[in-house]
NUPA-476606 format. One line per 3 residues: their letters; for each residue x, y, z of N, C-alpha, C, O. Coordinates in steps of 0.2 Angstrom, whole numbers, plus 5000, padded with zeros to 4 digits. Atoms other than C-alpha are relative to their C-alpha. Example, Ala and Ser with C-alpha at 12.3 -4.5 7.8 and 13.67 -1.06 7.14 Angstrom:
2
AS) 5004/4994/5000/5062/4978/5039/5004/5006/5000/5009/5005/5003 | 4996/4994/4999/5068/4995/5036/4996/5005/5003/4999/5011/5004;
//
This chain:
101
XXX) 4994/5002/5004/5494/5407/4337/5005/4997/5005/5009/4992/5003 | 4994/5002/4997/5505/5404/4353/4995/4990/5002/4998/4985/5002 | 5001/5006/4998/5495/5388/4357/4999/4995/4996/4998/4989/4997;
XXX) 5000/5004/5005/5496/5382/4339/5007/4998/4999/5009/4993/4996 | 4994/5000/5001/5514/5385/4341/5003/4992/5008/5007/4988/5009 | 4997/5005/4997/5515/5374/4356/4996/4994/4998/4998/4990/5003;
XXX) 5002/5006/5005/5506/5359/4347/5002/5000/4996/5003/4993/4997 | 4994/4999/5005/5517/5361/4334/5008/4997/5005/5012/4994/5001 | 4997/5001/4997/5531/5359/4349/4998/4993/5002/5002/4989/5003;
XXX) 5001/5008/4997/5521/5343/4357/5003/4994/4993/5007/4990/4994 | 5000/5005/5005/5522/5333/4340/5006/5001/4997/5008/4998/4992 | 4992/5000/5003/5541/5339/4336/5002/4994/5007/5005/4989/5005;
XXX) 4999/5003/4996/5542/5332/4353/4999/4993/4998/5004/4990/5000 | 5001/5008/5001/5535/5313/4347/5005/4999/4995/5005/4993/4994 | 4997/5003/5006/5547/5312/4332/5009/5001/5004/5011/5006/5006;
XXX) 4995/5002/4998/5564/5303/4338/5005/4998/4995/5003/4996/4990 | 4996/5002/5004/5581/5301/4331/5000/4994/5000/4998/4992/5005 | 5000/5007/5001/5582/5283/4326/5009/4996/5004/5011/4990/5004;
XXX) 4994/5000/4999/5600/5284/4332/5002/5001/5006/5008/4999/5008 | 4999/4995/4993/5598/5295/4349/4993/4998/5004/4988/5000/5002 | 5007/4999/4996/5585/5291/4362/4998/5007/5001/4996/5010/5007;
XXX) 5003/4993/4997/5579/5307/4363/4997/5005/4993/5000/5005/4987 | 5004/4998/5004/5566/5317/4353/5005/5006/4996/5009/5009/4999 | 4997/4994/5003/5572/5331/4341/4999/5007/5001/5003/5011/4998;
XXX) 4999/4995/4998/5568/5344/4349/5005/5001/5006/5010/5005/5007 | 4995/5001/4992/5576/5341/4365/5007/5000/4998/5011/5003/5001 | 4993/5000/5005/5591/5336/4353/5004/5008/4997/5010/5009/4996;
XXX) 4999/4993/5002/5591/5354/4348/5000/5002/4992/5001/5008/4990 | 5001/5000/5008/5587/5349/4328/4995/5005/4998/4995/5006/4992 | 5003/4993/5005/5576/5363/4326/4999/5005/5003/4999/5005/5009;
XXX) 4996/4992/5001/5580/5380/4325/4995/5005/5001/4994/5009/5006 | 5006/4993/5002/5565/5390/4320/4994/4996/5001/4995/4990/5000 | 5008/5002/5004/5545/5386/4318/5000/5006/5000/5002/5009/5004;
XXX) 5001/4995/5003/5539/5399/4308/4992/5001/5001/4991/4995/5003 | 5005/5001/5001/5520/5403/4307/4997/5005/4998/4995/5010/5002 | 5003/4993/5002/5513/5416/4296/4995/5001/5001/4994/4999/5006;
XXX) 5004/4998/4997/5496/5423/4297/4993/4997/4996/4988/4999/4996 | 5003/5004/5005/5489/5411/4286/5001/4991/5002/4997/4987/5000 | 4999/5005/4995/5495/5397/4297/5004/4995/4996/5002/4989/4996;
XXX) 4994/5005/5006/5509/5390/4284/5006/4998/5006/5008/5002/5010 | 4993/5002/4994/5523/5382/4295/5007/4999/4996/5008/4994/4993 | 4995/5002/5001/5539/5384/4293/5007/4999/5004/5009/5004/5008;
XXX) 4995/5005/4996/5553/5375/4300/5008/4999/4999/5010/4995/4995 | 4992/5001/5003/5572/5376/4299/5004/4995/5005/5005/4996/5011 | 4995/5004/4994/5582/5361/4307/5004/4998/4997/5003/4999/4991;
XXX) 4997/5006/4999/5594/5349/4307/5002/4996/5002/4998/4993/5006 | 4999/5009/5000/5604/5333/4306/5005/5001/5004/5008/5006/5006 | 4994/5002/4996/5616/5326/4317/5008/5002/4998/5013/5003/5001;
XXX) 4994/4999/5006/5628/5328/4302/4997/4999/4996/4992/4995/4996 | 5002/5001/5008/5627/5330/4285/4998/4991/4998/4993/4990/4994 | 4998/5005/5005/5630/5312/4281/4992/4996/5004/4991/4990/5001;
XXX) 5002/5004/4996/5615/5306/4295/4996/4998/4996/4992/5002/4994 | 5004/5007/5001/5605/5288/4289/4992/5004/4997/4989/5003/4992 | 5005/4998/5004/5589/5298/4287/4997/5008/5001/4992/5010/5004;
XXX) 4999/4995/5002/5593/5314/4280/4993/5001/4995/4989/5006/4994 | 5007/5000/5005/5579/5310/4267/4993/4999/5004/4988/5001/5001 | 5004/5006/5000/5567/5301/4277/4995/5006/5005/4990/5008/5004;
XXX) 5001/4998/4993/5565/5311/4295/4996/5009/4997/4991/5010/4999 | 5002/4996/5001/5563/5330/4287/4991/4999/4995/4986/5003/4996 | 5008/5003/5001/5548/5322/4277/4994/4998/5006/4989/5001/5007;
XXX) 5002/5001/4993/5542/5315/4292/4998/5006/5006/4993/5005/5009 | 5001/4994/4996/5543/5331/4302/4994/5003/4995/4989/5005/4998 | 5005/4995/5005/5533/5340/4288/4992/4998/5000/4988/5002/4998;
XXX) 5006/5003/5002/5519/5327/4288/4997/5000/5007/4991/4999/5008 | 5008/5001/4993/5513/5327/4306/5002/5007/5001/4997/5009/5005 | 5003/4993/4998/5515/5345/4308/4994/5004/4997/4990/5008/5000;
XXX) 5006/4997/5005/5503/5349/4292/4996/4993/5003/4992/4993/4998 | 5005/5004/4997/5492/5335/4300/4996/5003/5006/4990/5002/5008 | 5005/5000/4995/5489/5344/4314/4994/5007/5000/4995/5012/4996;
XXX) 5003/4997/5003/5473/5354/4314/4998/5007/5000/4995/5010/5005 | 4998/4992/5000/5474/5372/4309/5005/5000/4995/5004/5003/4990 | 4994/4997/5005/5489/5372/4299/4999/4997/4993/4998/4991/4990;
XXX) 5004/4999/5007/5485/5377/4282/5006/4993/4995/5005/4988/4991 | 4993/5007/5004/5505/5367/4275/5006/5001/5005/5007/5006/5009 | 4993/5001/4997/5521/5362/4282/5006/4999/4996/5006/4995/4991;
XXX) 4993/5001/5005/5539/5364/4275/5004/5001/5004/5002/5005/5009 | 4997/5002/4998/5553/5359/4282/5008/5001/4995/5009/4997/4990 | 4996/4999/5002/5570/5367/4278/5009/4999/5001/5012/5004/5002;
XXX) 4995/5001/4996/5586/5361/4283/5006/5002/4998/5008/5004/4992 | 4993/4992/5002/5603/5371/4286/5006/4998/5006/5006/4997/5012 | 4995/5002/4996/5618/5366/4292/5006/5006/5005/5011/5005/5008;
XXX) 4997/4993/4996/5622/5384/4300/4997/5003/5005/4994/5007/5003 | 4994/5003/4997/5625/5383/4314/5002/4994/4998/4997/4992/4995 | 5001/5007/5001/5632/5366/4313/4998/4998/5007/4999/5001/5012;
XXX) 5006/5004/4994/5622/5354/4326/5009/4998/5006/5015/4996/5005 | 4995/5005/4996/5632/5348/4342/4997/5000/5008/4993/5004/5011 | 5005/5004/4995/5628/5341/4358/4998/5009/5006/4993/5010/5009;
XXX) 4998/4993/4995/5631/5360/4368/4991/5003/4999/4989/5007/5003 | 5005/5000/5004/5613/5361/4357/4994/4997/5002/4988/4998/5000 | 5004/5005/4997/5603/5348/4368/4997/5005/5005/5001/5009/5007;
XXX) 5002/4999/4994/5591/5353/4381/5002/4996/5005/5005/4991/5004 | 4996/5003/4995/5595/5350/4400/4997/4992/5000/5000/4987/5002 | 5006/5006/5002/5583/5337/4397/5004/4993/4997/5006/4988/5000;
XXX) 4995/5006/5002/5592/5328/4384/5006/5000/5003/5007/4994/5005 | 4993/5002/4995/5609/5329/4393/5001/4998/5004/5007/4997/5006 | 4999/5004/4994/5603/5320/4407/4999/4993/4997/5003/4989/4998;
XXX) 5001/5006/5003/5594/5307/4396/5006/4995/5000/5007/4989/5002 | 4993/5002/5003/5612/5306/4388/5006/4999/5005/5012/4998/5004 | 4993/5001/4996/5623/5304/4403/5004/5004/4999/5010/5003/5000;
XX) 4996/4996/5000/5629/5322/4398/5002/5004/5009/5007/5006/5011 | 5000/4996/4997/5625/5329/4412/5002/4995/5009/5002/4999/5014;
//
């Protein structure tokens, strides 16, 4: 299970904000991956802001290369704006990327 979980972690790792050089993970966009014993995935993140360009597009996208990878029976993708998202949420990773750090 843990090494499904970090294959699941590499391909969150390939998917980019279109807005932010930096992958969503690193970003701090997701919260949870879930993995039941059944190997269903589930996934709580979020967006930059409510309002962000591909609020429709990006959670589809996440859901579609994680259920592609092989072992995981489906993929869902929940998004939750609690906490709300903000840069304090980046790894040190992204904060260098970013000129935070």
């Amino acid at each position: 299970m843990e090494e499904l979980e970090n294959t699941i972690v590499e391909v969150l790792k390939s998917i980019f904000d279109p807005e932010i050089p930096v992958d969503i993970y690193e970003l701090g966009l997701i919260y949870e991956v879930k993995i039941d014993a059944d190997k269903n995935v589930a996934i709580d993140m979020t967006l930059t802001s409510p309002n962000c360009p591909v609020a429709e597009t990006m959670p589809k996208e996440v859901e579609d290369k994680v259920g592609e990878i092989e072992g995981v029976k489906s993929s869902k993708v929940d998004i939750v704006f609690d906490p709300p998202w903000d840069k304090d949420m980046m790894s040190e990773e992204a904060k260098l990327e970013l000129g935070f750090l």
